[in-house]
C-alpha positions as CSV (number, residue, x, y, z in Angstrom):
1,X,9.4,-5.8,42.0
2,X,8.6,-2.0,41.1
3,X,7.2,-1.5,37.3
4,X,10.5,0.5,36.9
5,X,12.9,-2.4,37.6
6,X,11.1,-4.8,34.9
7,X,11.5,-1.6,32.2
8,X,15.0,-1.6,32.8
9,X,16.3,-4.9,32.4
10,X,16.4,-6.0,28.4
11,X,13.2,-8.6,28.9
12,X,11.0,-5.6,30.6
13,X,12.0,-3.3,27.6
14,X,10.5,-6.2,25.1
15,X,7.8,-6.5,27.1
16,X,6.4,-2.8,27.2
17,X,7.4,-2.6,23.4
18,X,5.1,-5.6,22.9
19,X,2.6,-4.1,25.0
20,X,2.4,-0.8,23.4
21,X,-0.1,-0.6,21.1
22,X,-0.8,3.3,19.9
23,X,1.3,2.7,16.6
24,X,-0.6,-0.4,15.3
25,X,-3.7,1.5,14.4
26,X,-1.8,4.0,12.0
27,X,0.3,0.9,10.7
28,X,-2.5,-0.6,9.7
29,X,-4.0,2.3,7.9
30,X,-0.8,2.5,6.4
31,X,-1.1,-1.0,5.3
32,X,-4.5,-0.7,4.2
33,X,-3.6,2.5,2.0
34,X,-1.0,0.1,0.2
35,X,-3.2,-2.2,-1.1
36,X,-5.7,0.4,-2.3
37,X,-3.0,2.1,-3.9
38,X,-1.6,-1.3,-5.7
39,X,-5.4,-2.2,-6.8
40,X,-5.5,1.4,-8.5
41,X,-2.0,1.4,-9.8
42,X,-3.0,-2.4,-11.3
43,X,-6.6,-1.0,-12.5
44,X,-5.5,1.6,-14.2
45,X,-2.3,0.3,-15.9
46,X,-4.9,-2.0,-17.3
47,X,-7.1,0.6,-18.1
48,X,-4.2,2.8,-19.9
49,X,-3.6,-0.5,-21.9
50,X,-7.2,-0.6,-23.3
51,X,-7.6,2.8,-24.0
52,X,-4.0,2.7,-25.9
53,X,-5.3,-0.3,-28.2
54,X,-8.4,1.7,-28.7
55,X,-6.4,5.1,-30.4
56,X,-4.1,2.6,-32.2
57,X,-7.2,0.7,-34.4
58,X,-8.5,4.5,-34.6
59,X,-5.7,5.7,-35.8
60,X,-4.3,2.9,-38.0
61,X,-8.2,3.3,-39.3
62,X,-7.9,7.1,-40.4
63,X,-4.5,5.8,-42.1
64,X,-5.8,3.3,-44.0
65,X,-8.9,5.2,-45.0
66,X,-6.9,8.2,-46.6
C-alpha cells in the first residue's frame, strides 16, 4: 500500500496528524508564556494590594496629624 493511499482514507489522515509534530514546540512555548504571565499577573495584584495598604495608613496618618 503507497504512503498516499493510507493519507487518504479517514485512519491515515489521524495518523499523519498524530505524527506531525512541527506545532508542538510553539504550543508549548505558548503554554509556557501562560503560566509566566498568570504568576506575574498573581504577583503583582498582590503587590498592588500591599502597596495600596501602604498609601492608605500614609495617608489616613497625614489626616489625623492635621
Amino acid at each position: 500500500m503507497s504512503r498516499l493511499s493510507i493519507a487518504r482514507s479517514p485512519l491515515g489522515i489521524i495518523r499523519s496528524l498524530l505524527r506531525q509534530t512541527r506545532g508542538a514546540t510553539a504550543i508549548e512555548y505558548g503554554l509556557i508564556l501562560a503560566v509566566i504571565a498568570l504568576g506575574i499577573s498573581a504577583s503583582l495584584t498582590q503587590v498592588g494590594t500591599t502597596i495600596a495598604t501602604t498609601f492608605d495608613r500614609i495617608n489616613s496618618y497625614l489626616v489625623t496629624t492635621r
